[in-house]
N, CA and C of each residue as an Amber inpcrd file, in Angstrom:
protein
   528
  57.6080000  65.0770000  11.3370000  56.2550000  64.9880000  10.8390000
  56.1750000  65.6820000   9.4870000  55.6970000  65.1340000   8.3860000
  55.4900000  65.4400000   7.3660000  53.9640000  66.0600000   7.0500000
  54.1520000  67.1660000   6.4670000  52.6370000  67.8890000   6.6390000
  52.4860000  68.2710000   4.6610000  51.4480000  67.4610000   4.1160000
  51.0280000  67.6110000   3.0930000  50.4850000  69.0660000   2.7060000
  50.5780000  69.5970000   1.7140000  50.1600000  70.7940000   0.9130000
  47.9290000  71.0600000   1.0010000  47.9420000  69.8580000   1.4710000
  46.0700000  69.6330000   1.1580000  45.9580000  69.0680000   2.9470000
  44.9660000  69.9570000   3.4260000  44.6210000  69.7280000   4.5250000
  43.4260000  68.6750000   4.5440000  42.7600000  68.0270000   5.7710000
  41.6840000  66.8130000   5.8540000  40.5780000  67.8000000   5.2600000
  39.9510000  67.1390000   4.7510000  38.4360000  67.8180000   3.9950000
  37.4490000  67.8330000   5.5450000  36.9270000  69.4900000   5.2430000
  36.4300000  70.4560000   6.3560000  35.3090000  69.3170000   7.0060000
  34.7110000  69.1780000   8.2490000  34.1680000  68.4610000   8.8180000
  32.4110000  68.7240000   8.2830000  31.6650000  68.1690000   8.5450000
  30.1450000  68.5320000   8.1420000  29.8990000  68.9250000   9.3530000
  29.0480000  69.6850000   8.8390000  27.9280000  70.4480000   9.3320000
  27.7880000  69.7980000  11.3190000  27.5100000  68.7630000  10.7750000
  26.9170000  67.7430000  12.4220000  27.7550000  67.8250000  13.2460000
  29.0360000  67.8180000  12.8370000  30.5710000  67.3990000  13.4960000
  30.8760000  69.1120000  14.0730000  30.5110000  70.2570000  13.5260000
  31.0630000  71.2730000  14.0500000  30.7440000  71.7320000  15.4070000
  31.4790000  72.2290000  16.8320000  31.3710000  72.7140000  17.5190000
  30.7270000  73.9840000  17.8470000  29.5410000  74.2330000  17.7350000
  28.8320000  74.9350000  17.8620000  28.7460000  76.1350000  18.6990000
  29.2440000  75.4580000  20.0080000  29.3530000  76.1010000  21.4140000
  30.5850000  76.4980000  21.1250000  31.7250000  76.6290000  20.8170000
  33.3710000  76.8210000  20.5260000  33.1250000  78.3070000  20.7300000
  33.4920000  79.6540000  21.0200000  33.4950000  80.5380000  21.2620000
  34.5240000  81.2120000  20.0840000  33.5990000  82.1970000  19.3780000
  34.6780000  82.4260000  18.0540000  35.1510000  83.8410000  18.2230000
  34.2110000  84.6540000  18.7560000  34.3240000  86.2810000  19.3390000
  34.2410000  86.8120000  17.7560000  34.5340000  88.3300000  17.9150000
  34.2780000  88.9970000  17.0740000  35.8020000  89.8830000  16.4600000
  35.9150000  89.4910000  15.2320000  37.4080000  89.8520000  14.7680000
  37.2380000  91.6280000  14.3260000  38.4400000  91.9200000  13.7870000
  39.2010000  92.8790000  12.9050000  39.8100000  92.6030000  11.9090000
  39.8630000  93.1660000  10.6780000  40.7810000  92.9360000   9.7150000
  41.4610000  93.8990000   9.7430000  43.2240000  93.4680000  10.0740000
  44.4120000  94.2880000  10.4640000  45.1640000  94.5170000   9.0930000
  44.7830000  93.7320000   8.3180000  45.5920000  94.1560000   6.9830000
  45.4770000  93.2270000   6.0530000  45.5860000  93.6830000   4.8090000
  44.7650000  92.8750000   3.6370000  45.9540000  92.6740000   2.7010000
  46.4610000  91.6440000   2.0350000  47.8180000  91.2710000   1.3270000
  47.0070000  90.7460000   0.1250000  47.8070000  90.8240000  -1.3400000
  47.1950000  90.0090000  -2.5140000  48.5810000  89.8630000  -3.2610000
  48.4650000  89.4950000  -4.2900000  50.3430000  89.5670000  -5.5800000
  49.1720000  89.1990000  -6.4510000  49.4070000  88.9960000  -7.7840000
  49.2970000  88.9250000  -9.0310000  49.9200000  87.4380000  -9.3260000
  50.8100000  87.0150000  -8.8960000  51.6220000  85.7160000  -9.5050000
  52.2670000  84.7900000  -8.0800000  52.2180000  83.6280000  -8.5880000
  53.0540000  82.7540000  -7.6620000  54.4260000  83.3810000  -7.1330000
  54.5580000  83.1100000  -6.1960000  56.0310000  83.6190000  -5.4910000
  56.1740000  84.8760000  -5.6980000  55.2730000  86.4820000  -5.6100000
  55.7480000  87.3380000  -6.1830000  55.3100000  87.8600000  -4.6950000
  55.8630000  88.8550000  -4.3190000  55.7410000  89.6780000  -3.0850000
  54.2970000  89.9220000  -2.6220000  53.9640000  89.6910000  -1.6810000
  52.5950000  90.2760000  -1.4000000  52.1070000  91.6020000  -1.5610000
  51.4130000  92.2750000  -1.7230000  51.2420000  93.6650000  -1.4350000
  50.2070000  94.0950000  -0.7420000  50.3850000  94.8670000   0.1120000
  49.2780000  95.3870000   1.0420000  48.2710000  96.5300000   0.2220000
  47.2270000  96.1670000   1.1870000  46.0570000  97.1230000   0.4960000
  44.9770000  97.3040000   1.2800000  44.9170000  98.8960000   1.4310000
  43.8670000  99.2250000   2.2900000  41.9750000  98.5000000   2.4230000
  42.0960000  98.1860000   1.1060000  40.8860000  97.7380000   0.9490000
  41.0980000  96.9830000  -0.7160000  40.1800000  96.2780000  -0.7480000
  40.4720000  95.1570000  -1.7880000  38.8710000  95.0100000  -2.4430000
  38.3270000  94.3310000  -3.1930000  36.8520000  94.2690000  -3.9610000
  37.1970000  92.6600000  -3.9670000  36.4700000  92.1820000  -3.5810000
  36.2490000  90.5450000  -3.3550000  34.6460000  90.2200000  -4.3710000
  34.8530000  89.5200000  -4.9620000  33.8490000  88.8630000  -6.5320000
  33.3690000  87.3540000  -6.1660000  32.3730000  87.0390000  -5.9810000
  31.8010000  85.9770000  -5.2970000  32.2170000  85.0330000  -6.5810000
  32.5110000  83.9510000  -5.9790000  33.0390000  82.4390000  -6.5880000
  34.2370000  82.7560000  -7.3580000  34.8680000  83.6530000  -7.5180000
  35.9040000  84.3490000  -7.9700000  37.5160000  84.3470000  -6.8670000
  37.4060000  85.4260000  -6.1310000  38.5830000  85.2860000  -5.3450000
  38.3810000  87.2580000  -4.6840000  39.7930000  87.7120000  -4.6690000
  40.2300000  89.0910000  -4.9360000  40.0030000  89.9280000  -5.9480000
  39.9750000  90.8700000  -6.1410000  40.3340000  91.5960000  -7.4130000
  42.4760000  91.5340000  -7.2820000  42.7880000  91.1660000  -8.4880000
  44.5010000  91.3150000  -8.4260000  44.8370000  90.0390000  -7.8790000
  43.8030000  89.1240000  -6.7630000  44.7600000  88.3900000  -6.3970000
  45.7200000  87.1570000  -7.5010000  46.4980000  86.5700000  -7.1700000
  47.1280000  85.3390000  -7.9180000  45.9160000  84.3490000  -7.8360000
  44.8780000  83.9410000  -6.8450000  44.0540000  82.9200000  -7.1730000
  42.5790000  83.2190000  -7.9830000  42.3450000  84.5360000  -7.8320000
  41.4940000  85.2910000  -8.5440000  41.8930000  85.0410000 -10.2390000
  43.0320000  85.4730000 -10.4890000  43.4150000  85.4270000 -11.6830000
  43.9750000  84.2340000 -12.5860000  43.8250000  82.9210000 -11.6610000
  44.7820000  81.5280000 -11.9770000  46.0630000  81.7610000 -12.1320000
  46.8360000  82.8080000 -11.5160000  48.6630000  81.9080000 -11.6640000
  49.1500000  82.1340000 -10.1590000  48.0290000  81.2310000  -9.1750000
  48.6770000  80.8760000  -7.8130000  49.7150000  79.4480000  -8.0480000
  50.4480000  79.1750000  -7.0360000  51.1200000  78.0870000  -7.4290000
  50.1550000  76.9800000  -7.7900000  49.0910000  76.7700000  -6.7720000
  48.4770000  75.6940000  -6.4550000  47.2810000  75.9510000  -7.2580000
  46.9240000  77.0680000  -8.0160000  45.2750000  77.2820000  -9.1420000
  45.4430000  75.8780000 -10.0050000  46.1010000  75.5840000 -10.4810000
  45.7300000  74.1500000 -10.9620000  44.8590000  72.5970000 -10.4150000
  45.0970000  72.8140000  -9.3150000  43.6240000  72.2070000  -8.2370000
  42.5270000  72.8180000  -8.2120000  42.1430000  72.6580000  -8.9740000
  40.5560000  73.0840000  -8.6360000  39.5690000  72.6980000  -7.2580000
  40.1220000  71.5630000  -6.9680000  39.2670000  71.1250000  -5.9270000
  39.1070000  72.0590000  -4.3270000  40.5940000  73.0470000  -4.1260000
  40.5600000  74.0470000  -3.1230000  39.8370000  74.9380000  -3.1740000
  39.3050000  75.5510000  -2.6900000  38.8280000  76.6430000  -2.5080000
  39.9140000  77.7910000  -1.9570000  40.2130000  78.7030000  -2.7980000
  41.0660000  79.6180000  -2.6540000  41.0370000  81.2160000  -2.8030000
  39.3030000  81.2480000  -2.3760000  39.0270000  82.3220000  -2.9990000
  39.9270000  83.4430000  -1.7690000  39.0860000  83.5700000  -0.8960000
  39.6730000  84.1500000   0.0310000  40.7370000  83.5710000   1.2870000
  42.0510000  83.6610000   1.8080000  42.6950000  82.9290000   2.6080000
  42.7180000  83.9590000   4.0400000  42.5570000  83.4060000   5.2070000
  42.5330000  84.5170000   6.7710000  44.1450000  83.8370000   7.2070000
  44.3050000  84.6760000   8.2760000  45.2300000  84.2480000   9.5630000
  45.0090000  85.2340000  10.5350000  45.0100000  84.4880000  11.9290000
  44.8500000  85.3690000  12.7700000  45.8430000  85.9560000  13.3860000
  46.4820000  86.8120000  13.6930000  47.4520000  87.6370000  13.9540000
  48.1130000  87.1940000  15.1450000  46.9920000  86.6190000  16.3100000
  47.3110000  86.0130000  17.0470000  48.1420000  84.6400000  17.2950000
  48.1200000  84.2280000  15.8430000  49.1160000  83.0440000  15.6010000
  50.7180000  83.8200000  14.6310000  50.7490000  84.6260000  14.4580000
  51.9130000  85.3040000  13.8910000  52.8450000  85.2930000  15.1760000
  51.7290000  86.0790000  16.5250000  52.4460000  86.2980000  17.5750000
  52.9860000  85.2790000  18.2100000  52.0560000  84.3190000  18.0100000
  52.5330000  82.9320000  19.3920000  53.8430000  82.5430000  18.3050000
  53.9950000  83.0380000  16.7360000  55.3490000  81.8750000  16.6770000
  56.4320000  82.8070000  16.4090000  56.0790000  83.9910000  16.6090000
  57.5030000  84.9160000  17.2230000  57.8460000  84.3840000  18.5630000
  56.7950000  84.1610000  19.7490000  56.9420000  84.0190000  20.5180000
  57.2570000  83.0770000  21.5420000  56.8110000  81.9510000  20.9000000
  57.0230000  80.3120000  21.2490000  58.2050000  79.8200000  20.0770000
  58.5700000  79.8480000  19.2650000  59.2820000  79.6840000  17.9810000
  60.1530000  80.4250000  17.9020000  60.5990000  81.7530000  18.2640000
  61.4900000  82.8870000  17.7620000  61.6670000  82.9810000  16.3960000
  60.3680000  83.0250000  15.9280000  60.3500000  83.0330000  14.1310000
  59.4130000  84.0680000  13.9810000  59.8110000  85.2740000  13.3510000
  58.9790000  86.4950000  12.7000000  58.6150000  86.4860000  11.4220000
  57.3650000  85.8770000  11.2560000  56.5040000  85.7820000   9.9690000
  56.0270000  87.0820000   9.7360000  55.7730000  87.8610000   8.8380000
  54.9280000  89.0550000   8.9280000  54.0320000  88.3720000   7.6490000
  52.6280000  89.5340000   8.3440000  51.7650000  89.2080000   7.6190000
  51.6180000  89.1130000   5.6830000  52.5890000  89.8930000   5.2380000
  52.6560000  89.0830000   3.8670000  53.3050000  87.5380000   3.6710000
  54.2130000  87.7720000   4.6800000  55.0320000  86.3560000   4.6910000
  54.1900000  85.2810000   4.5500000  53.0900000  84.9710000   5.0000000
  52.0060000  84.1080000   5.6970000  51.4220000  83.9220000   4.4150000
  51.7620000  85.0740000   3.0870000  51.1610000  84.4360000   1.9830000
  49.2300000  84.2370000   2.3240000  49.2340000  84.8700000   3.8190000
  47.2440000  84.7080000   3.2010000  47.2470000  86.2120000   2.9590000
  45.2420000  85.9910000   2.4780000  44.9020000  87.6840000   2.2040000
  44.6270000  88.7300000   3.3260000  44.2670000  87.8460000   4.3680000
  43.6110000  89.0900000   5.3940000  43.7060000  88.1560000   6.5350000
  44.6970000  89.2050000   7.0720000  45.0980000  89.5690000   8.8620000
  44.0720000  90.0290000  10.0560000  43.5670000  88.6150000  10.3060000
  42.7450000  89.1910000  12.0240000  42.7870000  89.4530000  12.6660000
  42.1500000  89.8550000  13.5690000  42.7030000  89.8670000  15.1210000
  41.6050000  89.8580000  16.2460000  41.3600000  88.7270000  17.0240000
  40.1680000  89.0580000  18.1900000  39.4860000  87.5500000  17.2390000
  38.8930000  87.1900000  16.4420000  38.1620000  85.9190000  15.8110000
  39.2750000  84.6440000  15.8350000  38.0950000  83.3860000  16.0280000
  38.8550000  81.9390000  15.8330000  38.9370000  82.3780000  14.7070000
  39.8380000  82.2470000  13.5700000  39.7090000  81.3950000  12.3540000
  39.3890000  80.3570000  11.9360000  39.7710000  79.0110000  12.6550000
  39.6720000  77.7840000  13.1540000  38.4100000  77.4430000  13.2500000
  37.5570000  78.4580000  14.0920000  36.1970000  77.6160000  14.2040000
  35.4210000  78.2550000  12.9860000  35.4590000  78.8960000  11.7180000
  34.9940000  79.3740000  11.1320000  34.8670000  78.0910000   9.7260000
  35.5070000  77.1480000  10.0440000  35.4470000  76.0940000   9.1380000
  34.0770000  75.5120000   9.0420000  33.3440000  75.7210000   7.7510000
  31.4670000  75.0670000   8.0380000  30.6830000  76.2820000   8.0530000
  31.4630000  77.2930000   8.3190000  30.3080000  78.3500000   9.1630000
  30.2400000  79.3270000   7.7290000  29.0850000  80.3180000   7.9780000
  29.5920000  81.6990000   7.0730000  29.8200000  82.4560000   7.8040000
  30.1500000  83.5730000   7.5050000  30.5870000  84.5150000   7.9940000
  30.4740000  86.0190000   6.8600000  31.0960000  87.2280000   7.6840000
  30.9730000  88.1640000   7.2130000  32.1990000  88.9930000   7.1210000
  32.7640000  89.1440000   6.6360000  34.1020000  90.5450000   6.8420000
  33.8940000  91.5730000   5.7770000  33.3190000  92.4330000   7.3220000
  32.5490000  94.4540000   6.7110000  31.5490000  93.4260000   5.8340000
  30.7380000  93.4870000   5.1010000  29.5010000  93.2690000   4.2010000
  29.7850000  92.1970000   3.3990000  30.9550000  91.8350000   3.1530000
  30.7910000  90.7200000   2.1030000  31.1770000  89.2750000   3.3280000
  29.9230000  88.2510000   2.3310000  29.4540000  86.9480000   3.2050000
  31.0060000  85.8940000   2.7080000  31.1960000  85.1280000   3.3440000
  32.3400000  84.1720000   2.9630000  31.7540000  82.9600000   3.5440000
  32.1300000  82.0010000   3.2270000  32.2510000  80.6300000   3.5990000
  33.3230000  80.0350000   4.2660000  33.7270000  79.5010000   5.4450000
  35.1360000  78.7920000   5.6000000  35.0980000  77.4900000   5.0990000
  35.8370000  76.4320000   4.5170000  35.6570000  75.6750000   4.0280000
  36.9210000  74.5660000   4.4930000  37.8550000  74.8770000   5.0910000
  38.8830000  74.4180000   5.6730000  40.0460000  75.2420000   5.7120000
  40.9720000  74.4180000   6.8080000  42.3130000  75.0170000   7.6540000
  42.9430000  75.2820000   6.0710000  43.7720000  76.4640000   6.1710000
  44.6860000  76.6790000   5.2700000  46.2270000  76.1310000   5.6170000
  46.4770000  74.9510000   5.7110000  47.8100000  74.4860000   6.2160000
  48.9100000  75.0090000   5.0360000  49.8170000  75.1400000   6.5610000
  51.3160000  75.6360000   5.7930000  51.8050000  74.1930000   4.8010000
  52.8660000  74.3700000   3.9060000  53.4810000  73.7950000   2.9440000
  55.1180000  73.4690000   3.1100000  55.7830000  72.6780000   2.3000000
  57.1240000  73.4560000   1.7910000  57.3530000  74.2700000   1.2790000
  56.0860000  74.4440000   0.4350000  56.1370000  75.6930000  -0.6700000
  56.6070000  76.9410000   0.0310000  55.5640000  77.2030000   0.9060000
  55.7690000  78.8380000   1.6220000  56.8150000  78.5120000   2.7670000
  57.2780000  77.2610000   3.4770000  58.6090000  77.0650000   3.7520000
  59.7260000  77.5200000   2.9550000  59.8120000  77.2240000   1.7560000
  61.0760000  77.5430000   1.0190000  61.1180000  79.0330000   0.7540000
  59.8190000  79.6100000   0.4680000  59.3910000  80.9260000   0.2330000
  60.0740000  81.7440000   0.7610000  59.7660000  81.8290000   2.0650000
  60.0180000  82.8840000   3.2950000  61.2750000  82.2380000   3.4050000
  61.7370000  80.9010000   3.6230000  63.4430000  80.8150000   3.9790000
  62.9260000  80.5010000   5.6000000  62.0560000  80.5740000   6.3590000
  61.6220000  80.4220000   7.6730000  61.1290000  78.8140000   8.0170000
  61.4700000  78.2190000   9.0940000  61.0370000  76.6560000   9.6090000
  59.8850000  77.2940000  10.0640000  58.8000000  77.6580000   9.3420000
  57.0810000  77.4800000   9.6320000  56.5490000  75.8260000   9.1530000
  56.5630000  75.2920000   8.9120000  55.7010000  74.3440000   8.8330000
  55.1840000  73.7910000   9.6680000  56.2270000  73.0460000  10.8280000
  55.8520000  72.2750000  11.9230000  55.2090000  73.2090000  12.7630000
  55.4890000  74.3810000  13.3560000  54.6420000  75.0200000  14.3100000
  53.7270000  75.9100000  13.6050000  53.1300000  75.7640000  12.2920000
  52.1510000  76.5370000  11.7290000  50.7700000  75.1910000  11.3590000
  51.6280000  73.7900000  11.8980000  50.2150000  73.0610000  11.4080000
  48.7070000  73.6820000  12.3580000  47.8690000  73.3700000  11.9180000
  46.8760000  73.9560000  12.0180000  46.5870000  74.9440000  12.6190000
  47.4750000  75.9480000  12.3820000  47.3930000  77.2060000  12.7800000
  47.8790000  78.6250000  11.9240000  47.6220000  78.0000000  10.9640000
  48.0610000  78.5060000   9.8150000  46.7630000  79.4690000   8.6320000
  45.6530000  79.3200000   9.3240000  44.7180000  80.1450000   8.7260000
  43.5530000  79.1800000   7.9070000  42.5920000  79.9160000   7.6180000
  41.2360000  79.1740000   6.4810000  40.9740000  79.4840000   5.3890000
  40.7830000  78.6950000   4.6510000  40.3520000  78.8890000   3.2540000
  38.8310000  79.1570000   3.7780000  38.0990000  79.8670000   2.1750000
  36.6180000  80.1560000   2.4040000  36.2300000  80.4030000   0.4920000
  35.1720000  80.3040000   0.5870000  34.4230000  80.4530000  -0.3730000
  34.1060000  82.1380000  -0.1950000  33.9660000  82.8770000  -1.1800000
  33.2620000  84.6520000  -1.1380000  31.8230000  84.5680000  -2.0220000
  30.5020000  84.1480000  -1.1410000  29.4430000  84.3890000  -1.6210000
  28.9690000  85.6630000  -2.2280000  29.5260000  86.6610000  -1.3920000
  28.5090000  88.0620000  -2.0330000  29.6420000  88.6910000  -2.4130000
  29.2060000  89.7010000  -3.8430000  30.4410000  90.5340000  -4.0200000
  30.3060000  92.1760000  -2.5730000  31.5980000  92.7240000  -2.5430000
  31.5830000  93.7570000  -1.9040000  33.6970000  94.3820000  -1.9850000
  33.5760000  94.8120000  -1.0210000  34.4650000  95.6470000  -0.6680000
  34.8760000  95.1080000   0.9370000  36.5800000  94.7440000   0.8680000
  36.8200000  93.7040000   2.1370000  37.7260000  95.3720000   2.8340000
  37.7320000  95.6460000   3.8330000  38.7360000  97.2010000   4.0830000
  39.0820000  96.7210000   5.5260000  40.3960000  97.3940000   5.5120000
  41.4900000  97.2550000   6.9870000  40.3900000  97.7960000   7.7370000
  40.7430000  97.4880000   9.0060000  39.3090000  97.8260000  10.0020000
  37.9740000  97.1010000  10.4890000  37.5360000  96.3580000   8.9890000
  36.0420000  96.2360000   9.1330000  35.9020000  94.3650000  10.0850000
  34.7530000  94.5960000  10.1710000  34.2500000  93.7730000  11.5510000
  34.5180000  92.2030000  10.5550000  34.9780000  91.1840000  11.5150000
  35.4310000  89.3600000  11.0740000  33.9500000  89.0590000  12.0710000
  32.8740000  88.9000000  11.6730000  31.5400000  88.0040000  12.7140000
  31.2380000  86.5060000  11.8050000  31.1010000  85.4680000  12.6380000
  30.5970000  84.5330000  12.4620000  29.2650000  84.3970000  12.2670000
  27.9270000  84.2930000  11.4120000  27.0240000  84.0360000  11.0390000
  25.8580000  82.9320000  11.5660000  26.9400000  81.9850000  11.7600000
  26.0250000  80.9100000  12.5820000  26.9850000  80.2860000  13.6270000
């Protein structure tokens, strides 16, 4: 199965599962780089700039691989931790959370159902806007066979409405 770099465009509004049970997350750890392919770096807390991205991040600043699409939304990227585990665990493949190439590590929240919705992580509002599907890109990256068992489980893109301060710890709630 061949899995494209651009996931299906996020469902409307009508189409979302409402009832889906999303619970209430954690942010376990917050990753950003400066440049395409450059190491992630962890950070206790990060300043997120509405319609912007990160402060530092590579999509914040345009030299992500993929900033030349405009059409993604790349401000902020999730994964839930709980999918790191299932593909150590079903897969015998140890991704760590920079590996995963997103910004912020959950734990306890769908990610998944956050597509459509807003949301909040600690005070600043986000948007999900669709699945963040794995690539070749971050295949070749890591050197790891993630693609096939990371399709749609691979994290969400979102829009960052309000500016604030995103910090390890603070509460992942769904909005609507």
């Amino acid at each position: 199965m061949t899995v494209t770099h651009e996931p299906a465009i996020a469902p409307p509004s009508a189409a979302i599962d409402r009832d889906r049970p999303i619970g209430i997350g954690r942010v376990e750890a917050i990753h950003v780089t400066g440049a395409a392919s450059e190491p992630m770096r962890p950070m206790e807390r990060v300043r997120a700039v509405a319609g912007v991205g990160l402060e530092g991040d590579r999509y914040a600043l345009g030299t992500g691989h993929y900033s030349p699409d405009p059409q993604v939304d790349r401000q902020i990227t999730l994964i839930a931790a709980e999918e790191l585990d299932r593909l150590a665990t079903h897969h015998g493949i140890d991704l760590s959370p920079a590996e995963s190439r997103r910004n912020v590590l959950t734990r306890g929240i769908d990610v998944n159902a956050l597509v459509g919705r807003r949301f909040h992580i600690g005070a600043v509002e986000c948007a999900g806007t669709r699945l963040c599907e794995p690539c070749q890109y971050l295949t070749d990256l890591v050197g790891k066979a993630v693609l096939k068992p990371l399709v749609h489980r691979a994290g969400l893109r979102a829009r960052i409405l309000t500016d604030g301060e995103i910090a390890v710890g603070d509460e992942v709630v769904a909005l609507d």
